[in-house]
N, CA, C and O of each residue as an XYZ file, in Angstrom:
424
protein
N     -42.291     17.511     -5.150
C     -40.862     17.235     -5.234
C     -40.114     18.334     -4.504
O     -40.328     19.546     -4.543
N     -39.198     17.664     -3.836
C     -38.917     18.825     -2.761
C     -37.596     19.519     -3.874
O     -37.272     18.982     -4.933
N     -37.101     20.553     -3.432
C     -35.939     21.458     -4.222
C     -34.657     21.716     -3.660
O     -33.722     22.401     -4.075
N     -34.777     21.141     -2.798
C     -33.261     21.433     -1.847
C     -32.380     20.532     -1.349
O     -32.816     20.165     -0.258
N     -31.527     20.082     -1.563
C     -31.104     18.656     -0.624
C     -29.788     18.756     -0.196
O     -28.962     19.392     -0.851
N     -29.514     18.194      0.833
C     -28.338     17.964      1.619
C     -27.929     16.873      1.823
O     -28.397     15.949      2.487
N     -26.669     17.005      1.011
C     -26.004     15.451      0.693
C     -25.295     15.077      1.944
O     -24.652     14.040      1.776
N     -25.203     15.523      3.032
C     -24.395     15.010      4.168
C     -25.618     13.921      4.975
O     -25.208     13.409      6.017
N     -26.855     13.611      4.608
C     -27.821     12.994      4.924
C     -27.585     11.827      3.875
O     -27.507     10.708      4.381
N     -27.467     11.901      2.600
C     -27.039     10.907      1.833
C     -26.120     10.208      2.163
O     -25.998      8.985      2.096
N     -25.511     10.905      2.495
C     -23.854      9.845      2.922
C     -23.757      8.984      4.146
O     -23.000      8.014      4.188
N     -24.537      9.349      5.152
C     -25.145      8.495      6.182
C     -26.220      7.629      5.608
O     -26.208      6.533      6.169
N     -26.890      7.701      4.944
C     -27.885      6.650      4.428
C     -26.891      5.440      3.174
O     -27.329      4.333      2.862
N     -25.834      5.899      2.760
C     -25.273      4.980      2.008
C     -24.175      4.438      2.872
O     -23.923      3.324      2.412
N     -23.274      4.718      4.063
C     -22.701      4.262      5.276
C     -23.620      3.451      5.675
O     -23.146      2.355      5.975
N     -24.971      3.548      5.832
C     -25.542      2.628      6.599
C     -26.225      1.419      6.047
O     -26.866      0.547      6.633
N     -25.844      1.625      4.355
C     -26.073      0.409      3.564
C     -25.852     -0.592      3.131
O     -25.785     -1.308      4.130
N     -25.652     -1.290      2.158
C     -24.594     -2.098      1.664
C     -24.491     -1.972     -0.204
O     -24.147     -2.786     -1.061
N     -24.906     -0.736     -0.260
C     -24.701      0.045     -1.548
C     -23.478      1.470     -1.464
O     -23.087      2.167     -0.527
N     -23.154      1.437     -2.986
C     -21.746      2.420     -2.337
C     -22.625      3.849     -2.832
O     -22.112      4.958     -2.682
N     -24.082      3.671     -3.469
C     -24.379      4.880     -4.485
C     -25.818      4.895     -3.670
O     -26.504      3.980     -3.213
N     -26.013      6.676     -3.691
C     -27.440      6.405     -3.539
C     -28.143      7.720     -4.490
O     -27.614      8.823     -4.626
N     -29.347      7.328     -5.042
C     -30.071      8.173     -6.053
C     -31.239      8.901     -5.517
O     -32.355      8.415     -5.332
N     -30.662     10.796     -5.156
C     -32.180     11.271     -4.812
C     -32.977     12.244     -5.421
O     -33.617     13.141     -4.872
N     -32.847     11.904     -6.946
C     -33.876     12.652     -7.911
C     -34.124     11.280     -9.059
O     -33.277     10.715     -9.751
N     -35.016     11.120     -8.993
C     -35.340      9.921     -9.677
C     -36.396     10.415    -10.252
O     -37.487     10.236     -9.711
N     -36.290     11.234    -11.623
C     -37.649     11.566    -12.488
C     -37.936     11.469    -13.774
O     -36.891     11.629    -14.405
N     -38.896     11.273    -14.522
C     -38.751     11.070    -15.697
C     -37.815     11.550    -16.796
O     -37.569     10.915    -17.821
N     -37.287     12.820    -16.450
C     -36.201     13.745    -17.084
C     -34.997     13.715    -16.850
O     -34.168     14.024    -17.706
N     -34.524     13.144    -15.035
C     -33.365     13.687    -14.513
C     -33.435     12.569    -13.338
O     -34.333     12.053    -12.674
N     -32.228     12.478    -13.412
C     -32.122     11.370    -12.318
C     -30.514     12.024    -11.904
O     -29.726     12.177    -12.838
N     -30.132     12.345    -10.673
C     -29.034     12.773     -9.420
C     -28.839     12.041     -8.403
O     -29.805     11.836     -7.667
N     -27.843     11.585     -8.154
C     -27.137     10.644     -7.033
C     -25.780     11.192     -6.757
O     -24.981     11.978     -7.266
N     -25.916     10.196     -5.428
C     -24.353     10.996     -5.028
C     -23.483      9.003     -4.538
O     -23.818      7.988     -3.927
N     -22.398      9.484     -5.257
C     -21.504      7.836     -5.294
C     -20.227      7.790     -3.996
O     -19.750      8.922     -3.910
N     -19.771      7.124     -3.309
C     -19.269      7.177     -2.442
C     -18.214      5.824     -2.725
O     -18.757      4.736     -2.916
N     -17.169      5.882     -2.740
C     -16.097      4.759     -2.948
C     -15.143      5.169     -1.733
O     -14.470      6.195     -1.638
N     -15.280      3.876     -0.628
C     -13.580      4.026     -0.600
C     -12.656      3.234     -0.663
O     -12.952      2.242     -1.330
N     -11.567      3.229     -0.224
C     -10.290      2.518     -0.658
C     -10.125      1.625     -0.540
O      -9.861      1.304      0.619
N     -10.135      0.878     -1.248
C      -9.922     -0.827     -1.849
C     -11.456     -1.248     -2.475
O     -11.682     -2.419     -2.781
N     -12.643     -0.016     -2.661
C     -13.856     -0.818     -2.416
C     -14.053     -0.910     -4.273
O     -13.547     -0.148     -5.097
N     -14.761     -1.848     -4.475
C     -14.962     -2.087     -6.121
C     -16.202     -1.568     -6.252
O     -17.229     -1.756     -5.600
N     -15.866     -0.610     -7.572
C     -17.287      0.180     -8.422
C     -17.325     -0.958     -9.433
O     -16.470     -1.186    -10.288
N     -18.799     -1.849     -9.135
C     -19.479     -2.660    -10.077
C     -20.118     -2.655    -10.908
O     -20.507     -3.696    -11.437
N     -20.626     -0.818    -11.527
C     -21.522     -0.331    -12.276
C     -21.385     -0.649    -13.334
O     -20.319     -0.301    -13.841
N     -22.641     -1.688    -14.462
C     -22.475     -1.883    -15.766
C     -22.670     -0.652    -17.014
O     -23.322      0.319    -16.630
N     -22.329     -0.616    -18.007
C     -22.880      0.695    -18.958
C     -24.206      1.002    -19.054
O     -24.883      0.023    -19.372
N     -24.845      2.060    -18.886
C     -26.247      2.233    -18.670
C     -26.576      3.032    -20.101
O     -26.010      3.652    -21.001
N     -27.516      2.705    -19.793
C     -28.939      3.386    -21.401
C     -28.810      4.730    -21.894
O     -28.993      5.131    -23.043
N     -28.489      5.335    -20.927
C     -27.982      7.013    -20.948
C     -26.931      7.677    -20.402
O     -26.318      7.400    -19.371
N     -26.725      8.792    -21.350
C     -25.583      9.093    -20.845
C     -25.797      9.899    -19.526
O     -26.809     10.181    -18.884
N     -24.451     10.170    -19.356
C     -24.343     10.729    -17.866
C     -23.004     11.648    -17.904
O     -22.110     11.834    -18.729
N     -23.308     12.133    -16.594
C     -21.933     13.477    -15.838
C     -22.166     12.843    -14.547
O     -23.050     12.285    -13.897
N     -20.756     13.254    -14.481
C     -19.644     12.939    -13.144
C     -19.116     13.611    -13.062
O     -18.265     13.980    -13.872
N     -19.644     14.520    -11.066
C     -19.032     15.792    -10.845
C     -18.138     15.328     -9.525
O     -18.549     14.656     -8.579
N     -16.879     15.838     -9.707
C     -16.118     14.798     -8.097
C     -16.337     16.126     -7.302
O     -16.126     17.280     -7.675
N     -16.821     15.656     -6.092
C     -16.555     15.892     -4.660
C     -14.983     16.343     -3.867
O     -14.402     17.313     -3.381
N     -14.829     15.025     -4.118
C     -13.302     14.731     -2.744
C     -12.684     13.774     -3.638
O     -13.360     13.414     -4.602
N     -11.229     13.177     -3.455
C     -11.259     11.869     -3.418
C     -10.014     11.992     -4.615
O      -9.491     12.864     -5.308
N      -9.916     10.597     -4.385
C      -8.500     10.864     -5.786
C      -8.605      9.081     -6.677
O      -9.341      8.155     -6.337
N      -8.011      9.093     -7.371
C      -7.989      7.403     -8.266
C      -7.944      8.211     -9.824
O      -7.427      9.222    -10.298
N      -9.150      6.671    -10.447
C      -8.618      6.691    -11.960
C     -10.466      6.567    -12.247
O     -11.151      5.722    -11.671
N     -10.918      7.385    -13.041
C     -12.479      7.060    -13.793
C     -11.593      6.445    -15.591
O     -10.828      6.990    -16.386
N     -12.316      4.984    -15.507
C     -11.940      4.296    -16.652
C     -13.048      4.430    -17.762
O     -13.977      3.623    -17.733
N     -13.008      5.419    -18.762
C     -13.860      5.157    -19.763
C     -13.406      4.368    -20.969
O     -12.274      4.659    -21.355
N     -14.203      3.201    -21.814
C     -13.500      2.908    -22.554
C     -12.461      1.789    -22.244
O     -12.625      0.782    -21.555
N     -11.168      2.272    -23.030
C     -10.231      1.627    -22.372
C      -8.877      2.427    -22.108
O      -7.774      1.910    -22.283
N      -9.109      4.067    -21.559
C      -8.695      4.910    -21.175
C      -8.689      4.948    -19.717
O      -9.641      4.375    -19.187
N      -7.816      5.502    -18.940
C      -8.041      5.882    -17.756
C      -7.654      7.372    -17.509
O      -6.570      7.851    -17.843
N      -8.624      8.032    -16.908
C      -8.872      9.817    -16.889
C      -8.464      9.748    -15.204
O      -8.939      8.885    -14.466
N      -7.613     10.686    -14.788
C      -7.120     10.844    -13.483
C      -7.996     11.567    -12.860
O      -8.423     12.505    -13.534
N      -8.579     11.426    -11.404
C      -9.987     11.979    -11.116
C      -9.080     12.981    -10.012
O      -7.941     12.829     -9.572
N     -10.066     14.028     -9.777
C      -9.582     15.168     -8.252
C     -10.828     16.132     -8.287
O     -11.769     16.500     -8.991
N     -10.279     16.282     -7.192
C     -11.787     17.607     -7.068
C     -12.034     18.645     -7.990
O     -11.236     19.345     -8.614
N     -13.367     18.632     -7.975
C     -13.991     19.790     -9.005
C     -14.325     19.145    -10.609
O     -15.188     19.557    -11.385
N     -13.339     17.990    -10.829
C     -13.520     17.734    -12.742
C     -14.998     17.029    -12.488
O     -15.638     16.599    -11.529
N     -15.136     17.147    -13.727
C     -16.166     16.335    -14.476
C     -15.755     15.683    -16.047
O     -15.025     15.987    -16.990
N     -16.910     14.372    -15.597
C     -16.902     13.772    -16.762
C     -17.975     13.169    -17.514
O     -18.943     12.697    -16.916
N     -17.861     13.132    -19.224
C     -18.765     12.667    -19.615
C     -19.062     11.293    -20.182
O     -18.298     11.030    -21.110
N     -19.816     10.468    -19.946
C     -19.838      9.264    -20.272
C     -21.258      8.850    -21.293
O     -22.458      9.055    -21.107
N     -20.535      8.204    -22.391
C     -21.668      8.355    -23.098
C     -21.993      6.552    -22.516
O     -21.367      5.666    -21.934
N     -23.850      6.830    -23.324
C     -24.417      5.342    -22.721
C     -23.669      4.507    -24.006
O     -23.030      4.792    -25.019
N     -24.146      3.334    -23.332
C     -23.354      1.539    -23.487
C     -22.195      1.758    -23.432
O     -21.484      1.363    -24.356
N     -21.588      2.514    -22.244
C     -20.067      2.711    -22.890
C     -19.339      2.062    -21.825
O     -19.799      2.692    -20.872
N     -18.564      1.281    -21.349
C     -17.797      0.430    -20.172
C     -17.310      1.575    -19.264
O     -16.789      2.387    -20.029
N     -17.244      1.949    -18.222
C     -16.503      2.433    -17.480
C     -16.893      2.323    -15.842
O     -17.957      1.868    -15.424
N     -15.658      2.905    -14.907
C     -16.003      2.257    -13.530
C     -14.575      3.178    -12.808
O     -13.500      3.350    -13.382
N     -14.915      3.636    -11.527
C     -13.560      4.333    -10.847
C     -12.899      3.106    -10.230
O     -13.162      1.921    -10.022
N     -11.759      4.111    -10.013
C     -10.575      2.759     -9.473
C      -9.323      3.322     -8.700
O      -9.094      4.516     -8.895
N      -8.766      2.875     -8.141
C      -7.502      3.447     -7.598
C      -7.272      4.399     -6.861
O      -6.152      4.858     -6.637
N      -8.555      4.881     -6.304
C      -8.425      5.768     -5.075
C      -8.200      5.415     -4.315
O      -8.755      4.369     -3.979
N      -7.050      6.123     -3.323
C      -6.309      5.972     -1.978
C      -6.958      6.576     -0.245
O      -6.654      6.391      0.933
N      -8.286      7.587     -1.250
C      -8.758      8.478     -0.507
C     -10.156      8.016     -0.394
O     -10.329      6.937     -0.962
N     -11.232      8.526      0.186
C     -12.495      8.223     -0.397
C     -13.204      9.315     -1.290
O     -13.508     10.471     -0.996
N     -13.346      8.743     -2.249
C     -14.202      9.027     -3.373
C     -15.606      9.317     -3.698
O     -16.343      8.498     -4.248
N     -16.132     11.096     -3.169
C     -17.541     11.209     -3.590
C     -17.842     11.759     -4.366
O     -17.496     12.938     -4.433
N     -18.619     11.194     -5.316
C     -19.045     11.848     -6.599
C     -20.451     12.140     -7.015
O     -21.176     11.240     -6.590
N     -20.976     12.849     -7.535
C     -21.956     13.470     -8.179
C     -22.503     12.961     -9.356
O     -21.920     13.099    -10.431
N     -23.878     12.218     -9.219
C     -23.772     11.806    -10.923
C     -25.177     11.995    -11.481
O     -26.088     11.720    -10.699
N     -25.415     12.297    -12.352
C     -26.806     12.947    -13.262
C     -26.933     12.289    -14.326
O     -25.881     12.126    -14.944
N     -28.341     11.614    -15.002
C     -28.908     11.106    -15.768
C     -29.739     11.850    -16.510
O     -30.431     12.717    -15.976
N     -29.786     11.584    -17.983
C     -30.958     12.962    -18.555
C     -32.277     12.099    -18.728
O     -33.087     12.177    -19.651
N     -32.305     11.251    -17.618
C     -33.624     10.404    -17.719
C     -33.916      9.621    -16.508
O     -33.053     10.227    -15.873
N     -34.421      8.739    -15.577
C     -34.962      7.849    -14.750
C     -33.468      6.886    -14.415
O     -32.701      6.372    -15.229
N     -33.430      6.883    -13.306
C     -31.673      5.980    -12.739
C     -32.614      4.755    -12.622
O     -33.575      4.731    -11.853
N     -32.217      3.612    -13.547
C     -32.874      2.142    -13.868
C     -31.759      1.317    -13.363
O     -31.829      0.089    -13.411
């Protein structure tokens, strides 16, 4: 397992996809991806099994947990517990985010 990564290689591999997210630690313990939204594009992600953190990048909108909406900008993080509804929205900018699993991205 390699130890170092450079997300500016990620972001060309998810530009060149037709996924807005891409996941490059996928391990039994820990699973890391990096999410890419931009403006007008819809985050379709259903509530997953585990919880998770969301570290922003760039980018501006609304992360909806619940039936709250948390105002996103660089540097915050957030925590989302599992089965729980949530999805970003309303960014004007593009939106890259950071996201970690304490288990396998299913």
């Amino acid at each position: 397992m390699k130890s170092e990564f450079d997300l500016t290689s990620y972001l060309g591999k998810i530009k060149k996809s037709s996924s807005y997210f891409y996941t490059f630690i996928n391990k039994s313990s820990l699973a890391a991806g990096l999410l890419l939204l931009q403006p007008g594009e819809k985050d379709t992600q259903e509530p997953h099994d585990n919880d998770e953190i969301y570290y922003v990048i760039s980018g501006d909108g609304f992360l909806k947990i619940k039936n709250k909406d948390y105002e996103i900008s660089k540097d915050k993080i957030f925590f989302v517990e599992k089965n729980v509804d949530h999805y970003f929205h309303g960014n004007s900018k593009e939106l890259k985010v950071l996201y970690f699993f304490g288990c396998p991205d299913s």
